[in-house]
C-alpha positions in Angstrom: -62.4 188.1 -107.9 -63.0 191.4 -108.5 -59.5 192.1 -110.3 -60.5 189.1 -112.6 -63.5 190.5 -113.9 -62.1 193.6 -114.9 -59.5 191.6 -116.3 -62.0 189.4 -118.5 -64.3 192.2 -119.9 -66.6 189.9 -121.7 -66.3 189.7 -125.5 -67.8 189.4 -128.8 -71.6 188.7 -127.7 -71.8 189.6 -124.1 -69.9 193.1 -124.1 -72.3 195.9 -124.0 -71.2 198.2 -126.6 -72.2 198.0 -130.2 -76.0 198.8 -130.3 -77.1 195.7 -128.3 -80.7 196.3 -129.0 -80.3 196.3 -132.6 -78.2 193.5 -132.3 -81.1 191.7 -130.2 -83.9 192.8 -132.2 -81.8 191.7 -136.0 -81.6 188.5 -133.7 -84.8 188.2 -133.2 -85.7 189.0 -137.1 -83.4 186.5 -137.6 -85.2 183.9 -135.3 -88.6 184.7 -136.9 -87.4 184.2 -140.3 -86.1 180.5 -139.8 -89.1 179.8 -137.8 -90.9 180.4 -141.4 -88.6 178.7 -143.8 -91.5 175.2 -143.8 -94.1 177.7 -145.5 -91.7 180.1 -148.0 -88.7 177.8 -148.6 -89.8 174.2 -147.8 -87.2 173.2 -149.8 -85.0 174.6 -147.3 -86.0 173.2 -144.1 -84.0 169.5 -144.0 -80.6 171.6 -145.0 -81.5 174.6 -142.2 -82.3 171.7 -139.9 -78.8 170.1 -140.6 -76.8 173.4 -140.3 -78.8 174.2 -136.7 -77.8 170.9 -135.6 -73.8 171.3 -136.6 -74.2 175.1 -135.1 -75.1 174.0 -131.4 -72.5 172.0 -131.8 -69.9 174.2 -133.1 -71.1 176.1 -129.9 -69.5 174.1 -128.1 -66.3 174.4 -129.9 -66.7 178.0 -129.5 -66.9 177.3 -125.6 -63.2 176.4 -125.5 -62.2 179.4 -128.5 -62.8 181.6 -125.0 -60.4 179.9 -123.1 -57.7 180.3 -125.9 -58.0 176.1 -126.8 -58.9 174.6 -129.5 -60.0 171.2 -130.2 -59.8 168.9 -132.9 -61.2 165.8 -131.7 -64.6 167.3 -130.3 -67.0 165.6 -132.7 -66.2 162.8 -130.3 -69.2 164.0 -128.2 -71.0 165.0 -132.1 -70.6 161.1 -132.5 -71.4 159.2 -129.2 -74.6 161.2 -128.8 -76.2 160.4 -131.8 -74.7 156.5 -131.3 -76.5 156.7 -127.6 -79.6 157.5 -129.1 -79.4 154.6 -132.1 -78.8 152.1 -129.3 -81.3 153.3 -126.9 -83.9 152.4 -130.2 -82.6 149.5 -130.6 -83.0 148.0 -127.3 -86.4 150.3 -126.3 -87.9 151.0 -129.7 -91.1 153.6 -130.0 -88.6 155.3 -127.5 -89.9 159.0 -127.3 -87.7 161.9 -128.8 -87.2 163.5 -125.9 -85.8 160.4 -124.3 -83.2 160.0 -127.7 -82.5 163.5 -126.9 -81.9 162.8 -122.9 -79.7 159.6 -123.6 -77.4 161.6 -126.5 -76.6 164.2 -123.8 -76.5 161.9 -121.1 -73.6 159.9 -122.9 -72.0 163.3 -124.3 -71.4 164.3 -120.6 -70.2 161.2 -119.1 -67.8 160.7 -121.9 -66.2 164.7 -121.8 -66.1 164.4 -118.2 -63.9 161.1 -118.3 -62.0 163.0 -121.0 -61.9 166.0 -120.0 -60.3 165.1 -116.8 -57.5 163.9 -118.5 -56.7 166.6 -121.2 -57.6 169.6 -119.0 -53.9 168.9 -117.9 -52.5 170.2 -121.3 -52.9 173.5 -123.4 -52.0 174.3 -127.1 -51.5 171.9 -129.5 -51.5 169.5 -127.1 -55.1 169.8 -126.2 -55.6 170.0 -129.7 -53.9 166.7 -130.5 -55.1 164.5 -127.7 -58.6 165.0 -128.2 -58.2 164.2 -132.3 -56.5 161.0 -130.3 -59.5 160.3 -128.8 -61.7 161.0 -131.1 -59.9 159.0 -133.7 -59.6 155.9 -131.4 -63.4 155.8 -130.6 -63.6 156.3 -134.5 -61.6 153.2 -134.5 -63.9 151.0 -132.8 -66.8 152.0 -133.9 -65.3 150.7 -137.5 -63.8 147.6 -136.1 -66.7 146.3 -133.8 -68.9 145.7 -137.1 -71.6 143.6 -135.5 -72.3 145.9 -132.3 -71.6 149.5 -134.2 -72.6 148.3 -138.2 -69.3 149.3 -139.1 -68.5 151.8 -141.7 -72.3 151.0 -142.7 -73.5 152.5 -139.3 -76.9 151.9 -137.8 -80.3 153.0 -138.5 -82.4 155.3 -136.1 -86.0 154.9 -136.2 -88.2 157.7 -136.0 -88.9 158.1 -132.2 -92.3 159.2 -131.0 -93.2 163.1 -129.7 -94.9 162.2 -126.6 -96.0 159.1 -127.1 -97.2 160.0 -130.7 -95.8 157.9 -133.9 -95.9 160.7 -136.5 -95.2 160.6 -140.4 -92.2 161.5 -142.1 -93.5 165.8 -142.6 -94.7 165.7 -138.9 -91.8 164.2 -137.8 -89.4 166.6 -139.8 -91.9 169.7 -138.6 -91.0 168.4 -135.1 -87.1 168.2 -135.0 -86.9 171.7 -136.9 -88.6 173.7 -134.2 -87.5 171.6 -131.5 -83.9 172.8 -133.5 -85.0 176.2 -133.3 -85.9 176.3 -129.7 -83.1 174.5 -128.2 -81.0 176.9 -130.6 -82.4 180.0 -128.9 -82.2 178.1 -125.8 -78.6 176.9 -125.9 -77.4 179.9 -127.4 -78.9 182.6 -124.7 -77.5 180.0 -121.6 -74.1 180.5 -123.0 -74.2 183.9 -123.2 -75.5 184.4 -119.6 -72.6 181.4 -119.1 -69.6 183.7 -120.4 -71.2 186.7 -118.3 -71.4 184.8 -114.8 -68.4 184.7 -112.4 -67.9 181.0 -113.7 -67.9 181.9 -117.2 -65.4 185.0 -117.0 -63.0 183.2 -114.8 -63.2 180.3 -117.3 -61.9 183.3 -119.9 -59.3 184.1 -117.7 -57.5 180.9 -119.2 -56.7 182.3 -122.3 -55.2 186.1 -120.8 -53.8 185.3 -117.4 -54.1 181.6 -115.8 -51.3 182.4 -113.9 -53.7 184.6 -111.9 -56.0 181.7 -110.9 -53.5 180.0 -109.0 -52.7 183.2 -107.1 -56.1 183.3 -105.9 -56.2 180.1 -105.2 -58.4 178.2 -107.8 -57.4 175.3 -109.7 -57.1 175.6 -113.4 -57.7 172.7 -114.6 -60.9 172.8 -112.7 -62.2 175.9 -114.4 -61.2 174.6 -117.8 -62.7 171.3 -117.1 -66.2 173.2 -116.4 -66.0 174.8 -119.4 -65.4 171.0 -121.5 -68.1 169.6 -120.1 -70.6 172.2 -121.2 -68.9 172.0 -124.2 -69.1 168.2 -125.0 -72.8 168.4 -123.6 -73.5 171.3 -126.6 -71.8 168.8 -128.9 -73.9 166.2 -127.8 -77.1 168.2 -127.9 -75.9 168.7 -131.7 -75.0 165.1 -132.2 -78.7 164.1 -131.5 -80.5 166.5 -133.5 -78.5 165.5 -136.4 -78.6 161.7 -136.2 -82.6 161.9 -135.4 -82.7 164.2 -138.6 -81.0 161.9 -141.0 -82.3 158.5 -139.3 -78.6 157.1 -139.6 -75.4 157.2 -137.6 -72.1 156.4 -139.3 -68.5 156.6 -137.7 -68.4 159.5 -140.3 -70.0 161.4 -137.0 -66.5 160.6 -135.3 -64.1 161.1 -138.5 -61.7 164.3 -137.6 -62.9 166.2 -140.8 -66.2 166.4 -138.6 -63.9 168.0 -136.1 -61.7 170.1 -138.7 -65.2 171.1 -140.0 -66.4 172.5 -136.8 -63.2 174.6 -136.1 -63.7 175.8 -139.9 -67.4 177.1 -138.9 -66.4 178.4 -135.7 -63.3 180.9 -137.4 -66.1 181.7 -140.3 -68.5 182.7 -137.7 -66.7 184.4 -135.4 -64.5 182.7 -132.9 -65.7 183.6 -129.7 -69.2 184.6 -131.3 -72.7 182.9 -130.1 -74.8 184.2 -132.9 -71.4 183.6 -135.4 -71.8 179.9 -134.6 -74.9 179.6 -135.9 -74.5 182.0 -138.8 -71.5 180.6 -139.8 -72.3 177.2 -140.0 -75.7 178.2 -142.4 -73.6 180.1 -144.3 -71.2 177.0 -144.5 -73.8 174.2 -145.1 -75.4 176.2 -147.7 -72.2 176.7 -149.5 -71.0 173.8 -149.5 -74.4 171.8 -150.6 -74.9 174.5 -153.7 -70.9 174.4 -154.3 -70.7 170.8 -154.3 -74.0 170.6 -156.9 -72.7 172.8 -159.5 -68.7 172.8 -158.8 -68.5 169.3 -157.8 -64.4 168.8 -158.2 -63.9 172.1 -156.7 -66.6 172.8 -153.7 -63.6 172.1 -150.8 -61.3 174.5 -152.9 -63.9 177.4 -152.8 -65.1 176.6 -148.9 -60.9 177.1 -148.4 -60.5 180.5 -150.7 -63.9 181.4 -148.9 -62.0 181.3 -145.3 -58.4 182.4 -146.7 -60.8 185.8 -147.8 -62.2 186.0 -144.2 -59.1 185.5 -142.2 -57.0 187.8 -144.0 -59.9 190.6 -144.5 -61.8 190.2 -141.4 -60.1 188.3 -138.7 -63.3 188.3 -136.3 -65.1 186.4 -139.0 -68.6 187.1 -140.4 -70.2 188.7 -136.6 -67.4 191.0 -136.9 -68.2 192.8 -140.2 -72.0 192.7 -139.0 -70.5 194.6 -135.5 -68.8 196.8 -137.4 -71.5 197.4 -139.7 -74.0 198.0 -136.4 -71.3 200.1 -134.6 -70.7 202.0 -137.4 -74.8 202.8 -138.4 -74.8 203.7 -134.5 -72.4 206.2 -134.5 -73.8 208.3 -137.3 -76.9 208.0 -136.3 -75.6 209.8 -133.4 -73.3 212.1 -135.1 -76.5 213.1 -136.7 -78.9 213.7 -133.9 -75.9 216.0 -132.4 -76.0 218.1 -135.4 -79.5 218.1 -135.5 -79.5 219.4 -131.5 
């Protein structure tokens, strides 16, 4: 075990060079500011909401990026979360949130454990392709099965109730955003301590040396498998907050640009990154809602020129120019208290 660990250092977020308390503490600024977006930029707060919700899922998406796999069917879990949570409303309506939220997950997981048993088998492309199979099969019968699913229409969500509590449209919205906020913080610091445990690094150990597993003795399927599930349930987490934010869930949820779009974020961000999951999908939904409102024909050409800069100028995505930035400030502040001693 031990040979393992030193073999899967931790990356990106978890390794301890860099300045990690400026890092935490811009974090926390960071935290702070969205927390206030309802009183300085109300205007802001339904498209921050939607851009948290498609970051914890990207999250999950990021999950697999440490193993070295990527998927492109993985808004599967995106999709039958937020359907769970419509049909749990239909059939129990004045269902509380909480329960919507509990029903999404529950479904995420079953599904990306039945799934996930049977894809762990592959790596590559192959993963890649067989969960856009899935993905785009479900997609298929949720368009198909028009008077169970709504079809292409999709169906509506009603507002749920916060603890037993029917609340208007602004309460309701106040709600969802800090609940967004919370389970971001939440979500995002579990994965971290996730990737640090013995679980998590050996799960990393897929991508640099699998070969080592099975000389110790440990299946690797098993230990991918472990890191799909929390990675369908972060989708799914995702899933919800989105559909009980726009009060509608389409098969659009399912469609593989929903997937292509979360492997997009996740290489903006930072593949690997925690925090870049989140920052790179604000960054993303911004652009693309300001793009697509003054550069209509063109938005998807300047999201693609937009990546196409990133890969070729800073591989590690948008958390590795901020590292670089931190490590750099560090060092001369340092440079600069020697001189000064």
């Amino acid at each position: 075990m031990s040979d393992i660990s030193r073999h899967t250092t931790a990356r990106g977020d978890v390794k301890s060079g860099g300045m990690p308390s400026l890092r935490a503490l811009l974090t926390l600024l960071a935290v702070l500011l969205l927390a206030a977006v309802p009183f300085i930029a109300p205007s802001m707060q339904l498209l921050i909401n939607l851009a948290l919700a498609k970051g914890i899922a990207v999250l999950g998406v990021t999950v697999l990026l440490r193993a070295g796999q990527v998927s492109f069917g993985h808004a599967l879990f995106f999709g039958i979360s937020a359907y769970a949570g419509a049909f749990l409303m239909a059939s129990l309506p004045g269902a509380d949130l909480i329960l919507v939220l509990i029903a999404g997950v529950l479904g995420a997981a079953l599904s990306g454990l039945l799934v996930g048993l049977f894809v762990v088998r592959y790596r590559g492309i192959f993963f890649g392709m067989l969960n856009l199979a899935f993905s785009m099969i479900f997609w298929s019968i949720l368009e198909k099965f028009y008077h169970v699913t709504g079809g292409a229409d999709g169906i509506r969500l009603p507002r749920p109730t916060v603890l037993g509590m029917a609340l208007e449209r602004s309460g309701f919205e106040a709600v969802i955003f800090y609940l967004s906020i919370a389970l971001m913080v939440g979500l995002g610091w579990f994965t971290l301590r996730w990737f640090a445990s013995p679980v998590g690094q050996i799960f990393q150990t897929i991508k640099t040396n699998e070969t080592r597993l099975e000389y110790l003795g440990l299946s690797p399927k098993r230990v991918l498998l472990s890191g799909y599930l929390l990675s369908a349930i972060l989708c799914g987490v995702g899933g919800s907050l989105m559909a009980m934010t726009q009060g509608v869930v389409t098969p659009e949820y399912v469609w593989w640009v929903r997937s292509a779009e979360m492997v997009f974020i996740a290489v903006l961000g930072g593949a690997g990154s925690v925090r870049g999951a989140f920052i790179g999908a604000l960054i993303y939904e911004i652009v693309r809602v300001y793009a697509s409102a003054y550069a209509g024909d063109i938005w998807q050409m300047l999201l693609g020129a937009f990546l196409l800069v990133i890969i070729l100028f800073a591989p590690k995505g948008i958390m590795g120019i901020a590292d670089g930035l931190i490590h750099r400030g560090g060092k001369r502040r340092a440079t600069t208290a020697e001189e000064a001693r």
